[in-house]
C-alpha positions in Angstrom: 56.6 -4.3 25.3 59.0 -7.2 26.0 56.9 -7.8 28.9 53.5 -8.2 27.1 55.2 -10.9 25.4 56.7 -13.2 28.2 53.4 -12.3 30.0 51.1 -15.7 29.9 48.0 -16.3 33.2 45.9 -19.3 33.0 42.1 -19.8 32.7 41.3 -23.3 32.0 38.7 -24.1 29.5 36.6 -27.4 30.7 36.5 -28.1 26.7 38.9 -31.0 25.6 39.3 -34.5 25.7 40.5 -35.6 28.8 43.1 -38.5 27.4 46.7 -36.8 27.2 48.6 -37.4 24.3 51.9 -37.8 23.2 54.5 -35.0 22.6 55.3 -36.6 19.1 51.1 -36.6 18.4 51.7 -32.3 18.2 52.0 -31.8 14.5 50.6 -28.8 13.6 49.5 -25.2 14.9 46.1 -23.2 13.4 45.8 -19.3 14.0 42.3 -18.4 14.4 40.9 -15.1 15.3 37.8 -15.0 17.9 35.4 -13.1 15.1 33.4 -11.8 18.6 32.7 -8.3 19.0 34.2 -8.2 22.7 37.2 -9.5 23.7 36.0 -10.5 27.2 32.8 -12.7 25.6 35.4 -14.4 23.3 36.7 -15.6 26.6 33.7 -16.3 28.4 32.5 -18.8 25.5 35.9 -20.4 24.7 35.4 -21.3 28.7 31.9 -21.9 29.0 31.3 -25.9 29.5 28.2 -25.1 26.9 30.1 -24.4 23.9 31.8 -27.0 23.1 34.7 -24.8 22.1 38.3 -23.9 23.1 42.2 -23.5 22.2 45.3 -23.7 23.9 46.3 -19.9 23.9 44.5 -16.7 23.7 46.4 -13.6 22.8 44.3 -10.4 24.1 44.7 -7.2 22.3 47.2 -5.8 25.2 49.4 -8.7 24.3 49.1 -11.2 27.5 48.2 -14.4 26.6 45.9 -16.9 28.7 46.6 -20.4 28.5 43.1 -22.6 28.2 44.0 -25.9 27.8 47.7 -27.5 28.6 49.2 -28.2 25.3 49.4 -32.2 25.7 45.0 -32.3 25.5 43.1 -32.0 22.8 41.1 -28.5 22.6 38.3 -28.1 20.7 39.3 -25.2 18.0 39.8 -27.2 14.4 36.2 -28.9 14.0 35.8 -30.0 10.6 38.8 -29.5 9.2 41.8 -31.8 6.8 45.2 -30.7 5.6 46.5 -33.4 3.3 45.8 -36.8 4.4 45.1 -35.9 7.6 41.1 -35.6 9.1 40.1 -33.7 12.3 42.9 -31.7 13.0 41.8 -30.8 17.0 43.4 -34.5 17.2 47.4 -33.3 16.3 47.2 -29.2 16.7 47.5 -26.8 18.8 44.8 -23.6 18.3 46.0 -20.4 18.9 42.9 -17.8 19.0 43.5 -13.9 18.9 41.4 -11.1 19.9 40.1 -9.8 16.8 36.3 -9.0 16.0 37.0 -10.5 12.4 35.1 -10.0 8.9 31.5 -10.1 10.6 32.0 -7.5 13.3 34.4 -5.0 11.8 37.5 -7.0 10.9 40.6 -5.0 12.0 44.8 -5.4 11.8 45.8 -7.5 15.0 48.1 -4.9 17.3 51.8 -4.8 17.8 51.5 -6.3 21.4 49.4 -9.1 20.0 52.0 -9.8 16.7 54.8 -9.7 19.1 53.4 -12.6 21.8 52.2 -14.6 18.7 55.7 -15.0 17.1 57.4 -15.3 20.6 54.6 -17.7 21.8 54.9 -19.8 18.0 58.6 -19.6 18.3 58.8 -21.5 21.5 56.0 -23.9 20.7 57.4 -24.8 16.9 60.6 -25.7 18.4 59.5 -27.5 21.5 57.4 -29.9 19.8 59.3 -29.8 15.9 56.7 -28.7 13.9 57.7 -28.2 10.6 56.8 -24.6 9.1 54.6 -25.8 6.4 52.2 -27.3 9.3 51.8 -23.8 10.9 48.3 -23.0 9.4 45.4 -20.8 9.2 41.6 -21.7 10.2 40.8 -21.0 7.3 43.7 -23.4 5.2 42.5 -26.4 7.0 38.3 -25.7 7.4 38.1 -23.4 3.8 34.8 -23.6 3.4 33.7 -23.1 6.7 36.2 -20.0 7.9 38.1 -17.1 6.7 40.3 -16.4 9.9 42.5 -15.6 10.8 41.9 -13.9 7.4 43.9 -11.5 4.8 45.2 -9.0 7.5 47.4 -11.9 9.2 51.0 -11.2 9.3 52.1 -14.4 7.8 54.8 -12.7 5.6 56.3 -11.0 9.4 56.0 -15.0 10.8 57.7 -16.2 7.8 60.7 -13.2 8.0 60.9 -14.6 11.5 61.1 -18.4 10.6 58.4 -19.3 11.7 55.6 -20.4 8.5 55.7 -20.6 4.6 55.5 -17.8 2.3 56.2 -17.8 -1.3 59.9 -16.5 -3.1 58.0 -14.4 -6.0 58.8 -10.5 -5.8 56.2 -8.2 -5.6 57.4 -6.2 -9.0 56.8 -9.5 -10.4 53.5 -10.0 -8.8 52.3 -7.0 -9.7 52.7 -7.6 -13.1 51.3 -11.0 -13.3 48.1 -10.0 -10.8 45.6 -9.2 -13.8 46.4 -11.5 -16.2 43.8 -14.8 -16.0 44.8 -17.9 -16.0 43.9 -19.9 -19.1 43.5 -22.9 -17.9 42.3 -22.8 -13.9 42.3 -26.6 -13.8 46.0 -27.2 -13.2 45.9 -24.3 -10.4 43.2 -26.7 -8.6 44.7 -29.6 -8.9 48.3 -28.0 -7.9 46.4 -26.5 -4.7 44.4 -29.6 -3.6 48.0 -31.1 -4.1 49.4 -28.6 -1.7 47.0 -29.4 1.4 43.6 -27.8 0.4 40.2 -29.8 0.2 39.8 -31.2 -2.5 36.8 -30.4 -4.4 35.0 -30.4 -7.9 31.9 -27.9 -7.2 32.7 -24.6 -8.9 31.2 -22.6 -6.0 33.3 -24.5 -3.1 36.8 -24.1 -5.9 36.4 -20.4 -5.2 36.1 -20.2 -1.8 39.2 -22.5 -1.4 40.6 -20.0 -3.9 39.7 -16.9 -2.3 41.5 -18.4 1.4 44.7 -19.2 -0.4 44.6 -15.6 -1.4 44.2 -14.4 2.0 46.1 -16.2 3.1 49.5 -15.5 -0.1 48.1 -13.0 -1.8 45.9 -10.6 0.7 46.4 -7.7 -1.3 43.4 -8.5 -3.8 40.7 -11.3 -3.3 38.7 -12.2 -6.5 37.0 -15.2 -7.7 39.4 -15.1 -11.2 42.2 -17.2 -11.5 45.4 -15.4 -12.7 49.1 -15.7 -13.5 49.8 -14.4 -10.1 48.2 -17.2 -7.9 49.6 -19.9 -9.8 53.2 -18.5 -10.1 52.9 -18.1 -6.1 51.4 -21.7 -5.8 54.4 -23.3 -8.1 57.0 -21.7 -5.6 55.5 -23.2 -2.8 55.2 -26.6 -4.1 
C-alpha cells in the first residue's frame, strides 16, 4: 500500500494560466471529486484543451496520483467560488480531484488506496507551502451553491485525526442528543456561518443549500433542510 502512496506520474493538463506565481500566493487547497462515471474520461476532460478545466493532482481509485499542472500555475478547478474575503479561488489554491462518480452517477466511499495518497499528498503540500488547516476546503465550502463534492462521504474527520483540516470538538453522545431538536431562531446560525467563510446570502432557497454543504461537510451523518441544536453547537466550536 505504502507504495500507492509515494506513487505520483505526470500528465500535463494544457488548462492554466501560464504566469507563475509566487510560493507565498498558495493559500488554500479544495478537494473535489470528478462526479464522471469513468475514471479514465475524468482524465481525458480535465486534459482536453476544450474544457477549460483542470487541478493539480488526480488521485485514481488504485491510489497513484497524476500530477496535471505544476503547483506554482493556476489550474482551472475553483470557478466561481469565495471563502471569506477572498473571490476566485483558482487564483491562491491548489485542486486536488479524486476518482469518484459522485452524487449524479452513483456516489460511493473513496477507497483506502485513495484516502491514504490524499493525506500523504495534503500532508506534504500543507507544510511545503504553510497553509493553515482552516484553508483546506471542500468544492463544495467555497462554490455552495454550485457543488456538493467532495460531498458527505469525505473523510474529513480521518484528515483532521491526522492534522491535516478542521473538525469540530462536540462528542457524538452529545450530538446525538442535540440532532432533532430545531433551532429556534435559525438567523443567528446564518449569520455565525457566513461569518465562518460561507457565502453570504439572504434567499431562503440558497440559505439551505449553504446549510445542507456545511452538513456534509460537519455533520454527514443526516442532511435536512431544518436547522437544529446540533449544527449550531458544531458551528460555535469552530468559530
Amino acid at each position: 500500500m505504502q507504495k500507492n502512496v509515494e506513487k505520483m506520474s505526470i500528465n500535463y493538463s494544457p488548462n492554466f494560466n501560464l504566469r507563475k506565481r509566487s510560493i507565498s500566493k498558495v493559500k488554500y487547497i479544495i478537494f473535489h471529486y470528478t462526479g464522471m462515471k469513468s475514471e479514465i474520461g475524468a482524465i481525458k476532460r480535465l486534459t482536453d484543451k476544450n474544457s477549460k478545466v483542470s487541478c493539480h493532482y488526480f488521485i485514481k481509485t488504485n491510489g497513484e496520483i497524476i500530477q496535471m499542472v505544476p503547483d506554482l500555475y493556476v489550474a482551472w478547478h475553483a470557478g466561481i467560488s469565495s471563502w471569506k474575503k477572498d473571490r476566485f479561488l483558482n487564483s491562491n489554491s491548489i485542486g486536488i480531484e479524486i476518482s469518484n462518480p459522485g452524487h449524479e452517477h452513483g456516489y460511493k466511499n473513496f477507497s483506502i488506496s485513495q484516502i491514504k495518497s490524499l493525506i500523504s499528498l495534503s500532508k506534504k503540500l500543507k507544510k511545503k507551502y504553510k497553509i493553515k488547516k482552516e484553508n483546506i476546503l471542500g468544492h463544495s465550502d467555497i462554490a455552495p451553491l454550485r457543488k456538493k463534492d467532495p460531498g458527505e462521504k469525505f473523510p474529513w474527520r480521518l484528515l483532521y485525526k491526522n492534522k491535516i483540516c478542521l473538525w469540530h470538538n462536540i462528542s457524538e453522545k452529545h450530538c446525538k442528543k442535540l440532532r432533532k431538536i430545531k433551532l429556534n431562531d435559525s438567523k443567528k446560525f446564518f449569520k455565525l456561518l457566513f461569518k465562518f467563510g460561507y457565502k453570504s446570502s439572504n434567499k431562503p432557497y440558497e440559505k439551505i443549500n449553504i446549510y445542507k454543504n456545511f452538513q456534509r461537510r460537519f455533520r454527514p451523518q443526516t442532511i435536512t433542510s431544518t436547522v437544529d441544536q446540533e449544527s449550531y453547537a458544531i458551528l460555535k466550536s469552530l468559530i
